[in-house]
C-alpha positions in Angstrom: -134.0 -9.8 24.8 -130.8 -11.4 25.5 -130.0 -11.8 29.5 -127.0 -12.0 31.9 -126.6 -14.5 34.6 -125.4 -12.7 37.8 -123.9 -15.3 40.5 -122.1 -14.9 43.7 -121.3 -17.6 45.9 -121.1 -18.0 50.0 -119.4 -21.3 51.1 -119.5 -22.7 54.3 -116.6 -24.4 55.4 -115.7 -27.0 58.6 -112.8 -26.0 59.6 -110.7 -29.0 60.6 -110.3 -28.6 64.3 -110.9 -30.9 67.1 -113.1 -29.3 69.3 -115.8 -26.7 68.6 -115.2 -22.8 68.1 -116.1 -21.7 71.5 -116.4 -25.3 73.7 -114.0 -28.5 74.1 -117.0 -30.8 72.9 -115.4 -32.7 69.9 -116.4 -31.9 66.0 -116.6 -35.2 65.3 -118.7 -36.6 62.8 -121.4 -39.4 63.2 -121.7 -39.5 67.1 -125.2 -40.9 68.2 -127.9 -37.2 67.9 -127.1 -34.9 71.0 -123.9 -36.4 72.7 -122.0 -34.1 71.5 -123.6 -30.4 72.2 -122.3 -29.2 75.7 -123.9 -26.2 78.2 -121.5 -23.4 76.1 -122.4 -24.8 72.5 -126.7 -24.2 73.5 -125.5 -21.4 75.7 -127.1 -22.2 78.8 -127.5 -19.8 81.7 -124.1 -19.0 83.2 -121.6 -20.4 80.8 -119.2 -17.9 78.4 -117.5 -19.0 75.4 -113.9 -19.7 74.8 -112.3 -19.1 71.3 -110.2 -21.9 70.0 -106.9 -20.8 68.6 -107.2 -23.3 65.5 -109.7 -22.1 64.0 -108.3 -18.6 64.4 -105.1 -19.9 62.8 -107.0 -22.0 60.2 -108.9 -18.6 59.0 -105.6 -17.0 59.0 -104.3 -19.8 56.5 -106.8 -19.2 54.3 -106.1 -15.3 54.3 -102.7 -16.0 53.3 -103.2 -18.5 50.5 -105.6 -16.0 48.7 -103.5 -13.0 49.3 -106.1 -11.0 51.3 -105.7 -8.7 53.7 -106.0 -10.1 57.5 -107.6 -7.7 59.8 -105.5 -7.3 62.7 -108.0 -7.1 64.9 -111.3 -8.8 64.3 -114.8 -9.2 66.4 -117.6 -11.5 67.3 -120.8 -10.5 66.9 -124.0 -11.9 67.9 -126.6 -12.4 64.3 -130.0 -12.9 66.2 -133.1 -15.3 64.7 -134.7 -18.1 65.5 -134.9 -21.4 64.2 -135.6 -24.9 65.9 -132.3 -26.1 65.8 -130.4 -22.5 67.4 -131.4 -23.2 70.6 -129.2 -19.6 71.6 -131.7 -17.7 69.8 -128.8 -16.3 68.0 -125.1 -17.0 66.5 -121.6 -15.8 66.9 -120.6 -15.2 63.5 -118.5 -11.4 62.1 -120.1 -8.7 60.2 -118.2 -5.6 60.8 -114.8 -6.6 61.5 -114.2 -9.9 59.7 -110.6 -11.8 60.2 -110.2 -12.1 56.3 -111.1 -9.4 53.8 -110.7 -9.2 49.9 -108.3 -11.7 48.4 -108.7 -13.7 44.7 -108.7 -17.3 43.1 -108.1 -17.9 39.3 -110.5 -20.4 38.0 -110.4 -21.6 33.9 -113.3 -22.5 32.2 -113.6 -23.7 28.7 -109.5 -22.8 28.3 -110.0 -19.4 29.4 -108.6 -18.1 32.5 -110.7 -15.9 34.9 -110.0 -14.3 38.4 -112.7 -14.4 40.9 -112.9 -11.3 43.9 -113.6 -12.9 47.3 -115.4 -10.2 49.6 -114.4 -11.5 52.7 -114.0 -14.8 55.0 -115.3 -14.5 58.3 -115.3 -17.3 61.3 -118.5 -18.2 63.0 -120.3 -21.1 64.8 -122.7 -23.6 63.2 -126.3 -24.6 64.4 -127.4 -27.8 65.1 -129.9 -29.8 62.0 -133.5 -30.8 62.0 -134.2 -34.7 61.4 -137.4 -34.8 59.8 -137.1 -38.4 57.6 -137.2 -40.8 61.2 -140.5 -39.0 62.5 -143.9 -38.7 61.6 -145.6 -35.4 62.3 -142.6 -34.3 64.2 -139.3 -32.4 63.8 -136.3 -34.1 65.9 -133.3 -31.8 67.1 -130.1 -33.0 66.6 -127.8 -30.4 68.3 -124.1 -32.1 67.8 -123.1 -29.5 64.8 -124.3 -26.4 67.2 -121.0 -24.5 67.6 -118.8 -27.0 65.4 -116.6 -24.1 63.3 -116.9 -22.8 60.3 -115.4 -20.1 58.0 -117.6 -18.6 55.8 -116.3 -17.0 52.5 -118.1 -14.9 50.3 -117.3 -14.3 46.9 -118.0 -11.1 44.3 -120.5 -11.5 42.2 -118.6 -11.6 39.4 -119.8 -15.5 38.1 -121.5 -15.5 34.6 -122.5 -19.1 34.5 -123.1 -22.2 36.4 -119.9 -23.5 34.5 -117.5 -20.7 36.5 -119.3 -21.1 39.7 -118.9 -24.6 40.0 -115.0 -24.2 38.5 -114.6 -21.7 41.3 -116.2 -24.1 44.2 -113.8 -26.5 42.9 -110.6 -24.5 43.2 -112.3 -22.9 46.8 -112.7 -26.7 47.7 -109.1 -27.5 46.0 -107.4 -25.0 48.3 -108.8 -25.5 51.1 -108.3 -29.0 51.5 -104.9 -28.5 50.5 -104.2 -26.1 52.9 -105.1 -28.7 55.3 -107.5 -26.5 56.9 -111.5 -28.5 55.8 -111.4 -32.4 54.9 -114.0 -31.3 52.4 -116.4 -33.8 52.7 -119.5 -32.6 51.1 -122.0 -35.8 52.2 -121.0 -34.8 56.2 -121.8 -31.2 55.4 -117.9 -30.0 56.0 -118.4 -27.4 52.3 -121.9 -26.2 51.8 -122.5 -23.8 48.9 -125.0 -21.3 49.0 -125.5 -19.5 45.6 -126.6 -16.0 45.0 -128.4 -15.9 41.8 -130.2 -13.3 39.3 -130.4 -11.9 35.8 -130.2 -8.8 34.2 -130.5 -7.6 30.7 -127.3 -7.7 29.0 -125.5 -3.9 29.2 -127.5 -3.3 32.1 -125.2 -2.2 35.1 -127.4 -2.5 37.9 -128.3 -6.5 39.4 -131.5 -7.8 38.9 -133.2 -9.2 42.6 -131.2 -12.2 44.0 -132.7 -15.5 45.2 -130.5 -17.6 47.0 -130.0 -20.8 46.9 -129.4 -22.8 50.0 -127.1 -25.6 51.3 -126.0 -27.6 48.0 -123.3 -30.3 49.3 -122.4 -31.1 45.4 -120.9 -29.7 42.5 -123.8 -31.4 39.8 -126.2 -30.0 42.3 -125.1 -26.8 42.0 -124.9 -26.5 38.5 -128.1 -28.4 38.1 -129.6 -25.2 40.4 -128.3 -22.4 39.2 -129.3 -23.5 35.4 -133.1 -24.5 36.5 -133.2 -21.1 38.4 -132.1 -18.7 35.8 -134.4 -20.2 33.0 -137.3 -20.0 36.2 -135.8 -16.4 37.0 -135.9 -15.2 32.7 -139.1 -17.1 32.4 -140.7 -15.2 35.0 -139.3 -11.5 33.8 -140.3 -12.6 29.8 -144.1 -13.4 31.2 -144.6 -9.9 33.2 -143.7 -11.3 36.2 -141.5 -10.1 39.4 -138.6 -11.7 41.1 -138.9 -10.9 44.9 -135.6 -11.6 46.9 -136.2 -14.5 48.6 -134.5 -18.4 50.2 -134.8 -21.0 48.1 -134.1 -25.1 48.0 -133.2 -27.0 45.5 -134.8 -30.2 45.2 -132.8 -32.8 43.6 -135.1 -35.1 42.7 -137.3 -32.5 40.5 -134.5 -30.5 39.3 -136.6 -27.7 40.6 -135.6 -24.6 43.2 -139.2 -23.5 45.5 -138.8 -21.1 47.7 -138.4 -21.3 51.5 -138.8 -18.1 53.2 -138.9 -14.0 51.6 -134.8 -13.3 52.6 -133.8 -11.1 55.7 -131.2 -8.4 54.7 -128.2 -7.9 57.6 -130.0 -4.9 59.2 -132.9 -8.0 59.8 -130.9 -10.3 62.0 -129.7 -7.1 64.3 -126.4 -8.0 65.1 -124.5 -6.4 68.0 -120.6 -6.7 69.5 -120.7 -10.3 71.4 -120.3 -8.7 74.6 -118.8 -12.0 76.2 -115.9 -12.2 73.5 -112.7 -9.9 73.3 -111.9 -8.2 69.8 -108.9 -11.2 68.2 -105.7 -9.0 67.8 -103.1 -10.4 65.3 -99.5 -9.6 65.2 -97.0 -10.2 63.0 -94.7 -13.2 64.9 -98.2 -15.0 64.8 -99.1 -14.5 60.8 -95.4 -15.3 60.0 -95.9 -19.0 62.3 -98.5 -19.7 60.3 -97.2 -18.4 56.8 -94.6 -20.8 57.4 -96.5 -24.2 57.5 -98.3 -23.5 54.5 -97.4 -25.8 51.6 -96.7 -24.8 47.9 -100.6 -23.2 46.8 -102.1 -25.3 43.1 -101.8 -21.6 42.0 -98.2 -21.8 42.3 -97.6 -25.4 41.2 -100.2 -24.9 38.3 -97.1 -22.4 37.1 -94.7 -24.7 38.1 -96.0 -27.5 36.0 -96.3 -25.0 32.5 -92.8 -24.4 32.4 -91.2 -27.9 33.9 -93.3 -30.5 32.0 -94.8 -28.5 29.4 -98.5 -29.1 30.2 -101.2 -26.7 29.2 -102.9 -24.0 31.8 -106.3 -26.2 31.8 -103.9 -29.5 32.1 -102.4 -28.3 34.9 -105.4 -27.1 37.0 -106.6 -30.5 36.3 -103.2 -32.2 37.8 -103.9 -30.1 40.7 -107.4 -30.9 41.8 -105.9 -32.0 44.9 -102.4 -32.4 46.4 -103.1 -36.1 46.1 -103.4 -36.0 42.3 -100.7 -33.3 42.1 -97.6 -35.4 43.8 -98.9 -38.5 42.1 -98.6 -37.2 38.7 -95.1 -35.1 39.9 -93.8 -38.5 41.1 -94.5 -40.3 37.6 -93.4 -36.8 35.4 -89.9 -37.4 37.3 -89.9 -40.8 37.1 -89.8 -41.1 33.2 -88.9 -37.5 31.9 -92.1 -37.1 29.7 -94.2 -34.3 31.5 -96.7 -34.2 28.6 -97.2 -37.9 28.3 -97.1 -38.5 31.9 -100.0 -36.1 32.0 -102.0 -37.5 29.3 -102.0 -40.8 31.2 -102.8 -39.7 34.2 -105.7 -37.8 33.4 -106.6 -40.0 30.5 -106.5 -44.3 30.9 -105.5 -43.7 35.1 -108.3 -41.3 35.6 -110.8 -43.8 33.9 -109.9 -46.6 35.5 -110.4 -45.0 39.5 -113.7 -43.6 38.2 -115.1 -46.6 37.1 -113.7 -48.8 40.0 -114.9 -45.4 42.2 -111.7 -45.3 44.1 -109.5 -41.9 45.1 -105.8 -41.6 43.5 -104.4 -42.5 46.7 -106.2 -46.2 46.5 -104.7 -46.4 42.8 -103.3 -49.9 42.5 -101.0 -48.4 39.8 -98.5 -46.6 41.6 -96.7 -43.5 40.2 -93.3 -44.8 39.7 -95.0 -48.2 37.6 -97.0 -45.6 35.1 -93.5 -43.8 35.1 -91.9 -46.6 33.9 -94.8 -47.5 31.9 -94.3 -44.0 29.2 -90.5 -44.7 29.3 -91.0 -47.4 27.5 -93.6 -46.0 25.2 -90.6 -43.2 25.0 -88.0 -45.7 23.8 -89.9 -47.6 21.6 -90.7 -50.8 23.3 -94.5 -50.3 23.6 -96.6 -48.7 21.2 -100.0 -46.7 22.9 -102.0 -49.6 22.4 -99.8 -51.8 23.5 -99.1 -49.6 26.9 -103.1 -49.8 27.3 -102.6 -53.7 27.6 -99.5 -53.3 29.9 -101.4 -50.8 32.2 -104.4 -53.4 32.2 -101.9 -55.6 33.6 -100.5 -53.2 36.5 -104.2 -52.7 37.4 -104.7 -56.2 38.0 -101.6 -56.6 40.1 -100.1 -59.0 37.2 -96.7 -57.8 38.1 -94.1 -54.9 37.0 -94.0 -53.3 33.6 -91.2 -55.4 32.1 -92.4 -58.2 33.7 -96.4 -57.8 31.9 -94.3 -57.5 28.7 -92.0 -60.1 28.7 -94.9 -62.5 30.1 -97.5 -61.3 27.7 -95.1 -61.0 24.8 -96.1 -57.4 24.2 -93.0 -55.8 22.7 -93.4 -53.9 20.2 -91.6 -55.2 16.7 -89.3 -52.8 15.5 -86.7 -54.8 13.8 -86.8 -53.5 10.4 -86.6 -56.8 8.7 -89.4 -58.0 10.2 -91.6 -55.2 9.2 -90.4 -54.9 5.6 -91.5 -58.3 5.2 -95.0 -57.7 6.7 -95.2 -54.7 4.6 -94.4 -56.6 1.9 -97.2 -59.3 2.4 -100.1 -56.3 2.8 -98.5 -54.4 -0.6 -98.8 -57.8 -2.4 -102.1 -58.7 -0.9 -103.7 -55.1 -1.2 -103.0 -53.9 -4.9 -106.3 -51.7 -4.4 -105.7 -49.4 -2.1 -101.9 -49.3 -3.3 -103.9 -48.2 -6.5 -105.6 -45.7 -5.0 -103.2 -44.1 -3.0 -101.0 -43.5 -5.9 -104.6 -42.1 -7.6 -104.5 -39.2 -4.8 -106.6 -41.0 -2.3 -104.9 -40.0 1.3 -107.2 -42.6 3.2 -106.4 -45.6 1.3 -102.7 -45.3 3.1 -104.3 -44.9 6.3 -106.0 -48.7 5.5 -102.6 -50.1 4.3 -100.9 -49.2 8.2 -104.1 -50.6 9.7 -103.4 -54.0 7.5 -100.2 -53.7 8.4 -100.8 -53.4 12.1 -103.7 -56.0 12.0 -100.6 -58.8 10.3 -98.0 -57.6 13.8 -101.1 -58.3 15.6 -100.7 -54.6 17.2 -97.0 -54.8 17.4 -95.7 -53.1 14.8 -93.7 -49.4 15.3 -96.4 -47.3 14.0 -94.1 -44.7 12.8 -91.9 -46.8 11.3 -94.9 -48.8 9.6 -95.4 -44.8 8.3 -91.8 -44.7 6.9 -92.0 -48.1 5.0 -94.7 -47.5 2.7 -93.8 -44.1 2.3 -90.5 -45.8 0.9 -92.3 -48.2 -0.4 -95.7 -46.3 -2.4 -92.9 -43.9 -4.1 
């Protein structure tokens, strides 16, 4: 039987505010345990929470960029469970009447582009974390996350593979770190995935049962756990078995999901109107405010760069994993005129050399406008591709400007045709078997002649007009 992989994914998201949802204790992160949770954020007796407006705005930002529809007016409600480390009993979070509803992001996977649904994106408070590594027998409580703000936004199940789940956690993550609204840092807990997984047998309309899978802070973690639990999920089915709807973890170190609890349904967690918050009422004057500091979405700028530098769709989601990468590769594209080769070299020899060295594009000791002038002067001839690999080794090392590595390293490229001839020449003379062959029909035996010939330049040699030498020359 040949099955279907189901996903839908719910991201949690920090937003990047200063202060917490519903308190003026600050959001930021590595403050010694408990320093940071205030009488509003555990809700002691007697206190009432106050919404903050940026994270209001922040939610209404996201709205925007995915072309959903903002409610105009929204509510709190209270979800109510227990677990150590909600010392309320229960959290504000939106069921009903959620700020941000419907809405899309195009994700492209294996050069093929597909639109992902969003369900909704609704604000609500985070709980605090259980420390279990530091004690022995013990749990300690470590309330400074309790009521930092987060914006939780649930897609469609509409994923068919770990490979489009974790291309659309990218683009989520892409866009809202562009936006400006989450620094996105996945060690600190700021984007949390949760995946929604099951299988069905293919043709079969209805979903199979979901497990979930909670809290992965990585994008190889999450394809690692979705993959382990749909072979678990298939295996089980194929042997007779049942999948019952349940919380699972994924354990990293196995590679293995194990379940945590059976999972509650919403009509579980008896949620209710927060009676100590007021409905949030938009209007227009206040969208438009914020419409108006968003910056130019990938979506838009992935188009952009099709038609103005001639990349390809997958190219250009690529050059916009972040607005980082984006202006850095815009900055060299204008800088030389090759939009194509500018591309290749960023996200060929550039890319490389910050993953090895681990650093971000910003930290790039090559700056945009020296790789600019770096394929301008592939473009006019004066450096061959290998050549340019030796020049850019140079800019890495902070040996000095473009012109300056290939005066100082001698590393022109030889395109005086004199030379050449006489090179090709030498290799004709000295290679009277492979001339042989080539005139016998043998395509490959020219291919060794320009690597002779490129070997005698010592790399230096025009390529293409090695090409048109003993073309002229072999007739």
């Amino acid at each position: 039987m040949k099955w279907e992989t189901v996903i839908g994914l719910e991201v949690h998201t920090q937003l990047a505010t200063q202060s917490k949802i519903f308190s003026g204790s600050s959001t930021a992160f590595g403050a010694a345990p408990n320093t940071q949770a205030s009488a509003v954020d555990i809700a002691l007796p007697g206190v009432l929470p106050v919404l903050n407006k940026a994270a209001v705005e922040c939610a209404i930002k996201f709205g925007l960029a995915i072309g959903a529809t903002l409610n105009r007016v929204n509510v709190f409600d209270r979800k109510n469970y227990f677990y150590p480390d909600l010392p309320k009993g229960y959290q504000i979070s939106q069921l009903a009447k959620p700020i941000v509803e419907g809405g899309a992001l195009k994700i492209v996977v294996d050069g093929a582009e597909k639109t992902i649904h969003l369900t909704r994106a609704h604000m609500e408070e985070d709980a605090g974390k259980s420390l279990h590594e530091d004690f022995h027998g013990m749990t300690g409580i470590d309330l400074n996350r309790a009521g930092t703000p987060l914006l939780e936004i649930v897609s469609e199940p509409e994923m068919r593979s770990s490979a489009e789940a974790v291309a659309y956690a990218r683009a989520l993550h892409t866009l809202v770190t562009w936006i400006g609204i989450c620094d996105g840092n996945m060690q600190e807990g700021s984007f949390r995935v949760d995946a929604n997984v099951s299988v069905r047998p293919m043709g079969q309309a209805e979903f199979g049962t979901r497990r979930e899978i909670k809290n992965l802070n990585s994008f190889r973690f999450l394809q690692q756990a979705i993959d382990y639990e749909v072979r678990w999920q298939i295996e089980t089915l194929e042997d007779g078995g049942r999948i019952q709807q349940a919380t699972v973890l994924f354990d990293p170190d196995t590679g293995e999901t194990r379940m945590m609890r059976s999972k509650e349904d919403a009509h579980d967690y008896r949620y209710f109107p927060d009676p100590d918050l007021l409905p949030v009422k938009l209007d227009d004057a206040w969208i438009d405010a914020v419409r108006a500091t968003l910056p130019e979405l990938p979506a838009a700028m992935q188009a952009r760069f099709q038609q103005d530098y001639g990349v390809s769709a997958y190219d250009a989601s690529v050059l916009t994993g972040s607005r980082a990468l984006a202006d850095y590769f815009e900055a060299a594209a204008r800088a030389c005129g090759q939009g194509k080769l500018a591309a290749n070299w960023v996200m060929g020899e550039l890319s490389a050399a910050l993953n090895k060295a681990e650093l971000d594009i910003g930290e790039s000791p090559v700056s945009a406008a020296q790789l600019g002038t770096l394929v301008t002067r592939i473009q006019d001839g004066t450096l061959s591709g290998k050549l340019a690999k030796q020049v850019f080794e140079g800019l890495w090392e902070g040996a000095g400007d473009v012109d300056g590595i290939i005066e100082a390293r001698g590393l022109k490229q030889m395109s005086d045709t004199g030379e050449l001839e006489k090179i090709v020449d030498e290799v004709l003379a000295a290679n009277q078997k492979s001339v042989d062959e080539f005139r016998a029909g043998k395509d490959k035996a020219f291919n060794a002649l320009v690597g002779q010939v490129m070997k005698a330049s010592r790399g230096k040699a025009n390529p293409a007009q090695v090409n048109e030498l003993l073309k002229a020359k072999l007739q």
